[in-house]
C-alpha positions, 0 to 999 in steps of 0.5 A: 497484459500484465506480467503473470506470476511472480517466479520461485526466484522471486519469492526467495528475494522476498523471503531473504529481503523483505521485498522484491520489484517486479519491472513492468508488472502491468504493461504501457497500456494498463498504467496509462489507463490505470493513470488516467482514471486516478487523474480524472476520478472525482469519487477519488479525489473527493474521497481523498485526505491527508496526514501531517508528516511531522516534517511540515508536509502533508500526505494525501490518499484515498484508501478503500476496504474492498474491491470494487468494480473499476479497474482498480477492482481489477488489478488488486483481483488480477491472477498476477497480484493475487497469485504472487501474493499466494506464492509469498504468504503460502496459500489462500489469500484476501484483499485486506484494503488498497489506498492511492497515494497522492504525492502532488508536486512540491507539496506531497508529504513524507512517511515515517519509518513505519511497518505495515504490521506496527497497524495491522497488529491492533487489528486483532491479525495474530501473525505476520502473514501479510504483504503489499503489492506496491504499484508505481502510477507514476515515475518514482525517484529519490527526487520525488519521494520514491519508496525506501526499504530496509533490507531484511529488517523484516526478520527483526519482528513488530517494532513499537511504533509512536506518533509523529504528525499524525502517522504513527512510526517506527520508534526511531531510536531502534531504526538508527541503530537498523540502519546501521547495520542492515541496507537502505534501499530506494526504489526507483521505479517506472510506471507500471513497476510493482514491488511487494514487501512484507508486514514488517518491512520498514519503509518510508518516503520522503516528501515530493519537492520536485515539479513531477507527481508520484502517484501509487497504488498499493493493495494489501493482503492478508492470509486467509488463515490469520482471519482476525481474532476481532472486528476492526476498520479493515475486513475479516476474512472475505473470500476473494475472486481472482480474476483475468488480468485481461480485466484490467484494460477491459474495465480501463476502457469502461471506465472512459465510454460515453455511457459509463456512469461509475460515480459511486464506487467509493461512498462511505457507507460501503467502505468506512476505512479512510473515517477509521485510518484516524482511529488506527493512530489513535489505536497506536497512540493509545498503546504507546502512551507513555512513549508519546508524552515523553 
């Protein structure tokens, strides 16, 4: 079963640093099942794209707006996630989109230094009241592209961000002068581990030059009081229904009988978000134009 609330302690880890890990958020079980529908879901895979990195490689994901009702569903609605989210941002919340990150072996792509929020902002989101809950499907380390953080660079506020490939990035000028001064943290991680972190938390990743997949799951969330000023690719405030955590194996095992026919979880005319990631750079690419011609 998955681990249950986070702990007063924990939120004060957030708070001071900018993110907190969590070991074995969901159990042995979960994961396995949670692995095994992402290797084997063709909605997934086919739904799935990629963006340049800048460095020659490429990141492929598959990002969805609402919950759906696979276990996937489950675990961005489970009372552990969305209870720990409540703690961290200090009341109701909502699920804002969730992706799966696909670093394949060899040929899985970077992140460049960004902050969640250098997006969300253009999505008319008036405060930083928003966190990710980071979930490892697969064993994440520093030879296969684990996550990396900056401690605390989440009191430094909204950093301008500029293309690089085509994701756009943190102005790395700011960053070198963060990273002199502030903690760099990698995040290695077991399957099953989850680590939230805040809207303007720096994070990044390199690419995955080894022969082991790192696969994620990250769902996002934002405060049902910072509803946007305006529509935007991710949704308005949407009332969210916790849910057991018992669901997260309930609906893994679904999702194997014979009879289950879940296919269409995932078609683009209910969740828009993966056509729109392209129009989220270009939202950001548009505001820094004199940064990115220079």
């Amino acid at each position: 079963m998955a681990k249950g609330v986070i702990s007063e302690a924990n939120v004060a880890a957030f708070n001071a640093d900018g993110f907190v890990l969590i070991r074995e958020m969901l159990d042995t079980d979960e994961t396995t099942l949670l692995r095994r529908a992402a290797r084997e879901d063709q909605v997934l895979d086919q739904h799935s794209f990629g963006r340049a990195d800048g460095e020659g490689g490429t990141v492929r994901l598959s990002l969805w707006n609402h919950p759906t009702e696979t276990i996937y569903g489950m675990i961005a609605c489970c009372e552990s996630i969305v209870g720990s989210m409540e703690k961290l941002l200090g009341g109701e919340v909502y699920h804002y989109h969730s992706k799966m990150i696909m670093k394949d072996p060899l040929v899985g792509g970077a992140w460049a230094w960004h902050q969640d929020y250098g997006y969300w902002y253009q999505n008319g989101a008036l405060f930083p009241w928003m966190a990710s809950a980071f979930i490892a499907v697969d064993r994440a380390t520093r030879d296969n592209g684990c996550l990396q953080v900056i401690r605390g660079s989440h009191h430094m506020g909204r950093i301008e961000h500029v293309l690089t490939g085509e994701q756009a990035g943190a102005d790395m000028e700011r960053v070198t002068e963060i990273l002199k001064r502030q903690e760099l943290v990698y995040l290695d991680m077991e399957p099953g581990d989850a680590v939230f972190f805040h809207c303007n938390t720096l994070h990044r990743s390199d690419q995955n030059k080894s022969a082991n997949p790192r696969w994620s799951m990250i769902s996002s969330y934002n405060a049902a009081r910072n509803d946007p000023y305006k529509e935007a690719q991710h949704p308005r405030y949407t009332p969210l229904v916790k849910v057991p955590d018992a669901k997260i194996r309930e609906f893994g095992m679904q999702r194997f009988s014979a009879d289950e026919t879940n296919n269409v979880w995932l078609v683009e005319n209910r969740d828009t978000a993966a056509k729109s990631l392209g129009a989220q750079s270009l939202n950001v690419q548009s505001v820094n134009a004199h940064s990115v011609r220079k």
